[in-house]
N, C-alpha and C positions, 0 to 999 in steps of 0.2 A: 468428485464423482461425475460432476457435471460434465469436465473436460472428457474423462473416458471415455461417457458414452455419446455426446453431443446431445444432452438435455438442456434445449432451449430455455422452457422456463425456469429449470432451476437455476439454469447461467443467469436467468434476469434475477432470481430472487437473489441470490448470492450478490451480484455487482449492487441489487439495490441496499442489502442490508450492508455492506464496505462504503457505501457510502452517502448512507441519509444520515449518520449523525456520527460525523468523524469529531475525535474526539483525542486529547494531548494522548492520554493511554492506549489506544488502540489505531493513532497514526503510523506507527511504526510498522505493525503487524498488519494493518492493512495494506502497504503498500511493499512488503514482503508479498504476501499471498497473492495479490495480483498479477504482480511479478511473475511467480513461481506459475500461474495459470494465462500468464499471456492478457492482459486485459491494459490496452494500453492507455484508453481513457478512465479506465480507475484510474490507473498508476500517476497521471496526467492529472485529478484531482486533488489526492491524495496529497502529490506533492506539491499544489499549493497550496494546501493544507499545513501541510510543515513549513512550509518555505515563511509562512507568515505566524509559523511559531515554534521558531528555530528552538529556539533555547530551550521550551518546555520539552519537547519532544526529543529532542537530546539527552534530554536528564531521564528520562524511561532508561526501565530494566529494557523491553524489547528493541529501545533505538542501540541500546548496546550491544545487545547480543543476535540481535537480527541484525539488521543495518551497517552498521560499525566495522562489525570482521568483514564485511564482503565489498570489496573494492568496488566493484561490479554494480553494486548497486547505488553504491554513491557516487560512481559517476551520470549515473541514468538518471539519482536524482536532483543532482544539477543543471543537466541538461532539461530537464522538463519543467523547471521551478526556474 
């Protein structure tokens, strides 16, 4: 909703709750959504969030089904990790 209308503060509340307490289950879909809304220092946390916990975050349902199918984003997130 944020992106739609360019609602600053909810853009902050959103970036802030993605990323005050990133966590093995919600790595994944955090840095989907980012993605999908352009936020490239989320996506830039995020992924060294994963990067330093590869394994667990692999093993998610959303690292599977978010992540995994889209080339696209596994490349963006080794480039930023």
């Amino acid at each position: 909703m944020f992106f739609k209308y360019d609602i600053q503060p909810l853009k902050d509340a959103c970036i802030a709750a993605m990323t005050a307490d990133i966590t093995v289950e919600v790595a994944a879909k955090n840095f989907y959504y980012a993605h999908l809304l352009e936020l490239k220092d989320t996506m830039r946390e995020v992924a060294e969030f994963i990067s330093k916990h590869k394994k667990e975050v692999m093993a998610t349902v959303d690292w599977k089904t978010l992540i995994k199918p889209n080339f696209n984003l596994l490349e963006i997130l080794f480039e930023l990790s």
